[in-house]
PyMOL commands that place a pseudoatom at each C-alpha (Angstrom):
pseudoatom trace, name=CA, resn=UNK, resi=1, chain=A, elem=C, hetatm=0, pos=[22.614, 26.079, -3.586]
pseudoatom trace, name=CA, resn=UNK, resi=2, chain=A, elem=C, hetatm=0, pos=[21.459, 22.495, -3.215]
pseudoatom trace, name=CA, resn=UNK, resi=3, chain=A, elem=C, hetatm=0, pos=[21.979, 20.350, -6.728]
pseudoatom trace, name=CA, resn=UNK, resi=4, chain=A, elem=C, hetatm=0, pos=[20.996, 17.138, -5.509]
pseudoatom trace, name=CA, resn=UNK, resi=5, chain=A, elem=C, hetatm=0, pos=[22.778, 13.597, -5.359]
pseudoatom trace, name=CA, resn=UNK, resi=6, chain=A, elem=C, hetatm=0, pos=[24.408, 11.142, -7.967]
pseudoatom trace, name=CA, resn=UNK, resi=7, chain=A, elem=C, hetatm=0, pos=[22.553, 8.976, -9.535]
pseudoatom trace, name=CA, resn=UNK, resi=8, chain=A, elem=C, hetatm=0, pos=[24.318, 6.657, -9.203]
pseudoatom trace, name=CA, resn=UNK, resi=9, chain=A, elem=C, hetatm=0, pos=[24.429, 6.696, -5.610]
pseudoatom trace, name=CA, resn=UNK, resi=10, chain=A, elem=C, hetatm=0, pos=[21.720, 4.789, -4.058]
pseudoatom trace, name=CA, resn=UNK, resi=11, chain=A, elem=C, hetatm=0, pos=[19.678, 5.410, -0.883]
pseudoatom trace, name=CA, resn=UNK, resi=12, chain=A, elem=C, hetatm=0, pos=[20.225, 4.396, 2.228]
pseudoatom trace, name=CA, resn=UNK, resi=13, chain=A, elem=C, hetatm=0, pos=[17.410, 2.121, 4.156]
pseudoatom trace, name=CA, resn=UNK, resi=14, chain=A, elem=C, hetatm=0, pos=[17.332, 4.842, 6.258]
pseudoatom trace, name=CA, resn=UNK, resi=15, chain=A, elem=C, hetatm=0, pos=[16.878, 7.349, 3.580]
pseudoatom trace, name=CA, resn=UNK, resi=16, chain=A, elem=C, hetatm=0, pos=[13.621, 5.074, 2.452]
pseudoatom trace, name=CA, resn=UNK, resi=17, chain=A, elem=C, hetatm=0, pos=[12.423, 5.113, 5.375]
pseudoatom trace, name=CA, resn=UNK, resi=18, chain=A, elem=C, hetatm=0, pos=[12.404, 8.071, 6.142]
pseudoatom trace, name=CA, resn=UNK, resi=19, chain=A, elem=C, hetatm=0, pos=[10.762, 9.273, 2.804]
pseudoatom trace, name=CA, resn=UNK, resi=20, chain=A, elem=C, hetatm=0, pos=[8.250, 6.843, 2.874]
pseudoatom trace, name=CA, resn=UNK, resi=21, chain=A, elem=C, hetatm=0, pos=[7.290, 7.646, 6.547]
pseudoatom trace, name=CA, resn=UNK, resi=22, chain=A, elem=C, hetatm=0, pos=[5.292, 10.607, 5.071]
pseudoatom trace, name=CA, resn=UNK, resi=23, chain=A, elem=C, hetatm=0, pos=[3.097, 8.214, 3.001]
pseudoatom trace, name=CA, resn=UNK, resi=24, chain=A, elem=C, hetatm=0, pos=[0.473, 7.508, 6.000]
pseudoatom trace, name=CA, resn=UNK, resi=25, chain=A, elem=C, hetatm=0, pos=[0.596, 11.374, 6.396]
pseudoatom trace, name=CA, resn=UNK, resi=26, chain=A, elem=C, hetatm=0, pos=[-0.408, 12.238, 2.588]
pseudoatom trace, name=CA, resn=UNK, resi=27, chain=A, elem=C, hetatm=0, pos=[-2.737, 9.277, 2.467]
pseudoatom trace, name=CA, resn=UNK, resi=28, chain=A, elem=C, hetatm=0, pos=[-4.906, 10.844, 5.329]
pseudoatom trace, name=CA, resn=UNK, resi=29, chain=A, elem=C, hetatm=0, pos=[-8.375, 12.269, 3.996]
pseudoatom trace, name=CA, resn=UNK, resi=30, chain=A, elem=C, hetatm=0, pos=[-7.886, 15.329, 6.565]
pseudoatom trace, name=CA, resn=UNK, resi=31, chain=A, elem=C, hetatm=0, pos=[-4.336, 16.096, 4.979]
pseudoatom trace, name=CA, resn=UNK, resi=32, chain=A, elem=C, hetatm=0, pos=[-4.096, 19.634, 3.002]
pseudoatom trace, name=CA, resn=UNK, resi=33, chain=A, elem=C, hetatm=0, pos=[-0.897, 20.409, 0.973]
pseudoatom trace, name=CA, resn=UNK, resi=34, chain=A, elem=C, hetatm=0, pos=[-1.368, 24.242, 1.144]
pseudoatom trace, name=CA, resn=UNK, resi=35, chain=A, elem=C, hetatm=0, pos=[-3.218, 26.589, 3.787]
pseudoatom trace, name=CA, resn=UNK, resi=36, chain=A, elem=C, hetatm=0, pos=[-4.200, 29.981, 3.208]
pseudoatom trace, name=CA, resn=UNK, resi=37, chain=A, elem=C, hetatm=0, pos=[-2.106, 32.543, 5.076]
pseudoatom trace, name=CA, resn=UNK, resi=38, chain=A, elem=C, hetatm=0, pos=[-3.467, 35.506, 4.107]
pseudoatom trace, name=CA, resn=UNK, resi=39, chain=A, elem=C, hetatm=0, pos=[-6.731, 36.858, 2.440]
pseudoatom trace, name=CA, resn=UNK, resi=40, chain=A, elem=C, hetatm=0, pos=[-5.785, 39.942, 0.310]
pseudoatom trace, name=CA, resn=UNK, resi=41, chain=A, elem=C, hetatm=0, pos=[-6.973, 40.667, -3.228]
pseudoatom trace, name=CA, resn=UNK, resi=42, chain=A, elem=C, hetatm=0, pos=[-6.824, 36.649, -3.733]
pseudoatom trace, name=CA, resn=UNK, resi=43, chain=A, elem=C, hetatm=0, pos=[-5.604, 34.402, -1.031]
pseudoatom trace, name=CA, resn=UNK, resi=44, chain=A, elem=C, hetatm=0, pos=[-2.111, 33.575, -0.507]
pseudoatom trace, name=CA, resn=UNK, resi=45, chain=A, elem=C, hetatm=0, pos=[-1.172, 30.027, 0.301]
pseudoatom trace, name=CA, resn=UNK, resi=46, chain=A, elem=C, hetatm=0, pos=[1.496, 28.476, 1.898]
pseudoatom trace, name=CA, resn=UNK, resi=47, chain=A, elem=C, hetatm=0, pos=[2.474, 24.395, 1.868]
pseudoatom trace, name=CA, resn=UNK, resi=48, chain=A, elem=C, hetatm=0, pos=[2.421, 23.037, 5.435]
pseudoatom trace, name=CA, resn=UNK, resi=49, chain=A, elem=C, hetatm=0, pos=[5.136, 21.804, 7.260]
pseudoatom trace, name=CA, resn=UNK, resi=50, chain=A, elem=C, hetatm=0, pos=[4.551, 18.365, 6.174]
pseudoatom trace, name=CA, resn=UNK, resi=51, chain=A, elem=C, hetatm=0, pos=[5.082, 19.204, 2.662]
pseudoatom trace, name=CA, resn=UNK, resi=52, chain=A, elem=C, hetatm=0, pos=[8.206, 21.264, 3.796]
pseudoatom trace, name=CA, resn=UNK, resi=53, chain=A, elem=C, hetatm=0, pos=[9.717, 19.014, 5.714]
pseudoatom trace, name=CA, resn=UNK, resi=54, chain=A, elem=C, hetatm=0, pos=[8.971, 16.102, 3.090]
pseudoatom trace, name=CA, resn=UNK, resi=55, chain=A, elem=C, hetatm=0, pos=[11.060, 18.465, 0.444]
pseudoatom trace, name=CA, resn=UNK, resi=56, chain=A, elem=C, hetatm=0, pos=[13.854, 18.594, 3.249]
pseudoatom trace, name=CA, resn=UNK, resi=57, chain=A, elem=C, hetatm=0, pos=[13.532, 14.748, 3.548]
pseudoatom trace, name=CA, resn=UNK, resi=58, chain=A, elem=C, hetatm=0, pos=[13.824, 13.850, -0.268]
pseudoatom trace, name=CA, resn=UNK, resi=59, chain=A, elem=C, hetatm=0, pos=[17.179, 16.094, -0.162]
pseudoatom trace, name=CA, resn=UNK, resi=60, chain=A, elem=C, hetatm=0, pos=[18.817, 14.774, 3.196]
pseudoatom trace, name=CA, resn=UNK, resi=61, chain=A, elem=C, hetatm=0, pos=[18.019, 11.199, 1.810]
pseudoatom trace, name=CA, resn=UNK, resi=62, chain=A, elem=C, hetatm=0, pos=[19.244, 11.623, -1.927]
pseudoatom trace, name=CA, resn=UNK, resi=63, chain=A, elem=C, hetatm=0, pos=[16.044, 11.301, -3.465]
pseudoatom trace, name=CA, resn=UNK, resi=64, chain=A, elem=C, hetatm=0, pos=[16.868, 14.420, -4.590]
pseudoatom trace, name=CA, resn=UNK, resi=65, chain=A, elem=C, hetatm=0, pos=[19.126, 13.370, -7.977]
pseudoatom trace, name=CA, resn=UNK, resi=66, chain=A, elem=C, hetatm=0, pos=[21.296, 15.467, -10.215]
pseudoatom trace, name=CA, resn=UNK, resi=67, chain=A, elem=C, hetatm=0, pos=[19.776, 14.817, -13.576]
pseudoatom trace, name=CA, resn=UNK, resi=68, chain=A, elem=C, hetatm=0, pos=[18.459, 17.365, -16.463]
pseudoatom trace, name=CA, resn=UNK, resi=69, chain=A, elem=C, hetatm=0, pos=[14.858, 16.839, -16.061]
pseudoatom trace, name=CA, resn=UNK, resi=70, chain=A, elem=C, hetatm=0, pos=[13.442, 19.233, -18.277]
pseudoatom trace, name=CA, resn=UNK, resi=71, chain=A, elem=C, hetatm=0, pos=[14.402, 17.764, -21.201]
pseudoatom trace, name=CA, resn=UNK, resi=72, chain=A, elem=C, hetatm=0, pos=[12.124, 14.529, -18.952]
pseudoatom trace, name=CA, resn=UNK, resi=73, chain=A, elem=C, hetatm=0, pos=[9.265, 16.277, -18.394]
pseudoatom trace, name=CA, resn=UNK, resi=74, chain=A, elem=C, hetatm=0, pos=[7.393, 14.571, -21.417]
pseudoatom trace, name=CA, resn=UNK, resi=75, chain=A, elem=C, hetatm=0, pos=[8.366, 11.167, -19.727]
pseudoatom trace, name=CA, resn=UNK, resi=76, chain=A, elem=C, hetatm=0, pos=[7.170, 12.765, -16.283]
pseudoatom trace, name=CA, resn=UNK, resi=77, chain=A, elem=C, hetatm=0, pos=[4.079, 13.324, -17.717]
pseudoatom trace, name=CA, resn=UNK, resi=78, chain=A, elem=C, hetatm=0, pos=[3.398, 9.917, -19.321]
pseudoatom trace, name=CA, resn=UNK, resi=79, chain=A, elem=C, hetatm=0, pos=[3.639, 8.373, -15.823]
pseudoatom trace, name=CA, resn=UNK, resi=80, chain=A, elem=C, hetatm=0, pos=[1.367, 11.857, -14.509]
pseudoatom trace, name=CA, resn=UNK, resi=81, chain=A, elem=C, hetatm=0, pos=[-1.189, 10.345, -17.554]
pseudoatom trace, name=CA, resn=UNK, resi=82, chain=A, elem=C, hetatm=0, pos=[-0.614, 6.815, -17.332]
pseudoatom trace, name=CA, resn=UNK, resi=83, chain=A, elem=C, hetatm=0, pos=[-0.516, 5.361, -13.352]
pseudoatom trace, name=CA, resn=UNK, resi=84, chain=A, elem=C, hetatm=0, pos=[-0.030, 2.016, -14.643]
pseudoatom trace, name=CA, resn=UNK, resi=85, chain=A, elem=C, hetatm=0, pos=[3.204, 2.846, -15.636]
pseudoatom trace, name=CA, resn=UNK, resi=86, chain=A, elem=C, hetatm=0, pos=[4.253, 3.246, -11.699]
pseudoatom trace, name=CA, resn=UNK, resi=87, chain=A, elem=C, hetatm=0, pos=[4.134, -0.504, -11.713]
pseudoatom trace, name=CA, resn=UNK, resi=88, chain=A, elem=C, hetatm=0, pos=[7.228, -1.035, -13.628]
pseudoatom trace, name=CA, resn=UNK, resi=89, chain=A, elem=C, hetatm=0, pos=[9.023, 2.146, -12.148]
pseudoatom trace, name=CA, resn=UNK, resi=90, chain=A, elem=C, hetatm=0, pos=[12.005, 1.316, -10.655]
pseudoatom trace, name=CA, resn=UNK, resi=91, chain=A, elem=C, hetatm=0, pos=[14.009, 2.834, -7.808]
pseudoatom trace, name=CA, resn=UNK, resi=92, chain=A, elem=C, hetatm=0, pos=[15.999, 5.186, -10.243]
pseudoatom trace, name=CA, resn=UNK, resi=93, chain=A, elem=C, hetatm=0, pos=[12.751, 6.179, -12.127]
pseudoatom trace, name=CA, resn=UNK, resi=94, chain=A, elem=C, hetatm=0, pos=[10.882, 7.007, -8.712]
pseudoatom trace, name=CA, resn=UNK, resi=95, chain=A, elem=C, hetatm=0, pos=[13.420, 9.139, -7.795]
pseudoatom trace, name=CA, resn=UNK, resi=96, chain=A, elem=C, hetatm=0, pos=[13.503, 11.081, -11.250]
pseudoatom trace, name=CA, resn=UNK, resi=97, chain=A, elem=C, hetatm=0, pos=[10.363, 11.595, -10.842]
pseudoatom trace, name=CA, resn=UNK, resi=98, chain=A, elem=C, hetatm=0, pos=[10.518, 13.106, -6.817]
pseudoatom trace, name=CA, resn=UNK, resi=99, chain=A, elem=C, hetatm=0, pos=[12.954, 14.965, -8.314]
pseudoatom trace, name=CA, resn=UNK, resi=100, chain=A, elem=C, hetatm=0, pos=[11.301, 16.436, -11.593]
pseudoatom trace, name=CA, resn=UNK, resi=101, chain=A, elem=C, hetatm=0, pos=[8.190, 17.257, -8.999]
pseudoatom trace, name=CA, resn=UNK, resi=102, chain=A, elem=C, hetatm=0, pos=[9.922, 19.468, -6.754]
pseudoatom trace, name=CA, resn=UNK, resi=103, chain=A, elem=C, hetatm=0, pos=[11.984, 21.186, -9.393]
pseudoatom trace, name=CA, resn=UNK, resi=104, chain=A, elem=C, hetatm=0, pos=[8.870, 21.920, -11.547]
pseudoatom trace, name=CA, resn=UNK, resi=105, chain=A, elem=C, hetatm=0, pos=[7.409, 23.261, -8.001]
pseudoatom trace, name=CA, resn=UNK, resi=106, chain=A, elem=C, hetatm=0, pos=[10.049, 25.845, -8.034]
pseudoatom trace, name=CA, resn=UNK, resi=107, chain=A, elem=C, hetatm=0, pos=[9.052, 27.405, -11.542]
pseudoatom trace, name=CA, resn=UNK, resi=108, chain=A, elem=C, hetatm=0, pos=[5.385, 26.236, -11.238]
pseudoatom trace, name=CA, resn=UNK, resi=109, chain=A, elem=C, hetatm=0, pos=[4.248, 27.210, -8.190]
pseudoatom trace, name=CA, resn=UNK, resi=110, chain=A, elem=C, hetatm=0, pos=[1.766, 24.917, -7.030]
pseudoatom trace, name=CA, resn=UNK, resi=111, chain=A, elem=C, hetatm=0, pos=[2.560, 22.006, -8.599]
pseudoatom trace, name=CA, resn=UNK, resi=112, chain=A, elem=C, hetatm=0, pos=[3.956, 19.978, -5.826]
pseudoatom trace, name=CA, resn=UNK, resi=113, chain=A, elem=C, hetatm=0, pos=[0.368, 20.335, -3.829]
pseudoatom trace, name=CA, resn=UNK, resi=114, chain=A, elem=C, hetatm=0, pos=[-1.251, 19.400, -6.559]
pseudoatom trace, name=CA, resn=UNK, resi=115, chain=A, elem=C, hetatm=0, pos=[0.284, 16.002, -7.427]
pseudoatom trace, name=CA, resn=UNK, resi=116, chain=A, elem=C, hetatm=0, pos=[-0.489, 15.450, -3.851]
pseudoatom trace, name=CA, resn=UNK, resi=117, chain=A, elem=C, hetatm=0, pos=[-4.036, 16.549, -3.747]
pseudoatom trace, name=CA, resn=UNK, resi=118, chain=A, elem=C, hetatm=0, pos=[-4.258, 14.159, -7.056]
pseudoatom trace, name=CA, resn=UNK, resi=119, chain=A, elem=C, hetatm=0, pos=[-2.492, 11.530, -5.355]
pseudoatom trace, name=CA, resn=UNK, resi=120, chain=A, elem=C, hetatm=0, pos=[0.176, 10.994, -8.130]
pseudoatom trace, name=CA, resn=UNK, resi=121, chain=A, elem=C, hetatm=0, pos=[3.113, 11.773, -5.033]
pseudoatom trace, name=CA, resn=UNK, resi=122, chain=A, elem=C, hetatm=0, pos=[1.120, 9.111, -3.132]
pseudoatom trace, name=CA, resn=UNK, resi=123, chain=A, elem=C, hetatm=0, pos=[1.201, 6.787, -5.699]
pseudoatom trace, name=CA, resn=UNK, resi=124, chain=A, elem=C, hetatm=0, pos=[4.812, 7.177, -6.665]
pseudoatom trace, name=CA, resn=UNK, resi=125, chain=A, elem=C, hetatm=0, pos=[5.365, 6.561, -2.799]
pseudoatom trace, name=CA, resn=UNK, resi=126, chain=A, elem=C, hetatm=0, pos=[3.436, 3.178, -2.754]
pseudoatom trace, name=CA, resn=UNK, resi=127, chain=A, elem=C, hetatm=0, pos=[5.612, 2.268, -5.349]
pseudoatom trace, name=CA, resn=UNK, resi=128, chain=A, elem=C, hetatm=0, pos=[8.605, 2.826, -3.609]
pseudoatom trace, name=CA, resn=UNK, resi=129, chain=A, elem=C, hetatm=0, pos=[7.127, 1.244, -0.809]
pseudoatom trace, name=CA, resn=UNK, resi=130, chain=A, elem=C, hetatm=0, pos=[6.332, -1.863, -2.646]
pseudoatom trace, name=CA, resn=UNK, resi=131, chain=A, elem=C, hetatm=0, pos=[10.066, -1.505, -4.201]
pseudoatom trace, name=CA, resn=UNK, resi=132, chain=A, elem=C, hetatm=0, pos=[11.307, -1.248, -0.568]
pseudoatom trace, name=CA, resn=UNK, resi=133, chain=A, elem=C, hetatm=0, pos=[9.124, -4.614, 0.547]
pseudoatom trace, name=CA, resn=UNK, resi=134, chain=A, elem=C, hetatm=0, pos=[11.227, -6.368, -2.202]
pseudoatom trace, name=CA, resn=UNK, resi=135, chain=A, elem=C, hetatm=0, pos=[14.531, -5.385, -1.667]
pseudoatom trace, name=CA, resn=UNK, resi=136, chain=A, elem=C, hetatm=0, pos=[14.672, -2.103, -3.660]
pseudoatom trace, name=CA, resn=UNK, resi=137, chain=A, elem=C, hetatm=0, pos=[16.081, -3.824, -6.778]
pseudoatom trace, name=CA, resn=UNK, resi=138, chain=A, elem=C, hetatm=0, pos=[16.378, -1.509, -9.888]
for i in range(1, 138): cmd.bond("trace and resi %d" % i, "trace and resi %d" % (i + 1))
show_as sticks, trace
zoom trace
């Protein structure tokens, strides 16, 4: 069972890097979240291995956080709602929010490809990116 890192506990430059490296990917007009595998009574979709190994990535690098977020879905949601809140996200808030989006994925099937098709994971990326530029300060 994977739970996820402290906190407390930031991430590595590395660990940025690496999770920000799939920003150029998700930004691409050609990029798809899901593909369908297999045409039955309705199709059956799968992520692609982008989106796979991007959930692998946020774990390795401790994006991943030990935190309840259910009880922070509401607050997920505002910044879902309201993008201009991304602006004053900082490091510990972006990775709440990786986190709440790959847990809800898990219950909510789905829900991961469609932050990305509606560019909410993209956006939550630029601001990491543009946290990153500045020294990640939180």
């Amino acid at each position: 069972m994977i739970i996820g890192a402290d906190e407390n506990t930031r991430p590595s430059r590395a660990g940025v890097e690496g999770v920000l490296a799939f920003l150029p990917i998700f930004e691409d007009p050609r990029f798809l979240p899901e593909v369908v595998v297999e045409e039955r009574e309705w199709p059956f979709e799968q992520y692609t291995r982008e989106v796979y190994e991007f959930e692998r990535t946020l774990y390795r690098t401790g994006f991943i956080v030990r935190f309840d977020w259910g009880p922070w879905e509401k607050e997920a949601v505002a910044y879902y709602r309201e993008p201009a809140r991304l602006d004053g996200a900082d490091c510990g808030v972006i990775r709440r929010l990786l986190t709440f989006h790959v847990r809800k994925n898990v219950g909510c099937e789905g829900h991961l490809a469609q932050m990305l098709r509606e560019g909410h994971i993209q956006a939550i990326l630029r601001r990491l990116e543009s946290l990153a530029d500045a020294g990640l300060s939180e």
